[in-house]
Wavefront OBJ file of the C-alpha trace (Angstrom):
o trace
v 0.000 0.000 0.000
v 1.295 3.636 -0.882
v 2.191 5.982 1.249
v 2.338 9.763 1.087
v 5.396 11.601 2.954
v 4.602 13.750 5.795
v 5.518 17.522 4.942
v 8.256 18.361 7.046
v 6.639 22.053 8.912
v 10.146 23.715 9.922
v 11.128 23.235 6.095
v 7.755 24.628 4.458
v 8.039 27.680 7.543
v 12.017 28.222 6.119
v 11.852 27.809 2.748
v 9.060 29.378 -0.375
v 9.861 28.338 -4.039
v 9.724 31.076 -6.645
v 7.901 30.979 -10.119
v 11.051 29.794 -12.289
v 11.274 26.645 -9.581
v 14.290 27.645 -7.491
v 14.398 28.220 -3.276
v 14.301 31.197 -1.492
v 15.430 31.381 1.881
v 16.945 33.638 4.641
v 20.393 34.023 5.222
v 21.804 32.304 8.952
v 24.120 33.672 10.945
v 22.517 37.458 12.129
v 21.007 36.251 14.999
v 23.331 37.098 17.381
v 27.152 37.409 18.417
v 27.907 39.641 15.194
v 28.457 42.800 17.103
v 32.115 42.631 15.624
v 31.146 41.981 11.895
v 32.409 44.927 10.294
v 28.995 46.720 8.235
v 29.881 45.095 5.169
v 29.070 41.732 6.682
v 26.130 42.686 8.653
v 24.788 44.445 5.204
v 25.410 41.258 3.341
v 23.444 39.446 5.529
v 20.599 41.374 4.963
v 17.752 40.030 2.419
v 17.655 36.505 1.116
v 19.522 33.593 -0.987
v 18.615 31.202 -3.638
v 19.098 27.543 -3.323
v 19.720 26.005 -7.256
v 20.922 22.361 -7.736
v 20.217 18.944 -7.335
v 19.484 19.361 -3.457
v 16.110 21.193 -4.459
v 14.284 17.939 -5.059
v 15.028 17.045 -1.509
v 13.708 20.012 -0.118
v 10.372 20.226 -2.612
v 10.027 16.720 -1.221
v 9.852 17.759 1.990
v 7.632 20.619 1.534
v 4.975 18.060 0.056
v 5.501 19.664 -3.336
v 7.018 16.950 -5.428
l 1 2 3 4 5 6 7 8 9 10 11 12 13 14 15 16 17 18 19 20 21 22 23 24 25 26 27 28 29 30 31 32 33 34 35 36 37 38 39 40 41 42 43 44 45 46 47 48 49 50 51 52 53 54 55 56 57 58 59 60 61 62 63 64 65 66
C-alpha cells in the first residue's frame, strides 16, 4: 500500500519556491554574536539567498511539493 510523505513544517516555515522553480530562503548567521562583523558583513546578511541544484528535489520533497 502507498504511502504519502509527511511535509516536514520547519522546512515549508524556512523555505518558499519562486515561479522559475528555485528556493528562497533567509540568510543564517545574524542572529546574534555579530556585534564585531564589520557593516559590510552585517549588510550582506541582509535580504535573502537562492538555493539552485540537485538538493532542491530534496527540499520540494519535503515541503509536500514533489
Amino acid at each position: 500500500m502507498a504511502k504519502k510523505n509527511k511535509t516536514n513544517k520547519s522546512v515549508l516555515k524556512r523555505i518558499k519556491r519562486t515561479a522559475t522553480g528555485k528556493l528562497k530562503h533567509g540568510i543564517c548567521g545574524k542572529r546574534h554574536l555579530n556585534a564585531h562583523f564589520n557593516a559590510k558583513q552585517r549588510r550582506q546578511l541582509r535580504g535573502t539567498a537562492t538555493t539552485t541544484g540537485a538538493i532542491v528535489k530534496k527540499y520540494l520533497i519535503a515541503m509536500g511539493e514533489y
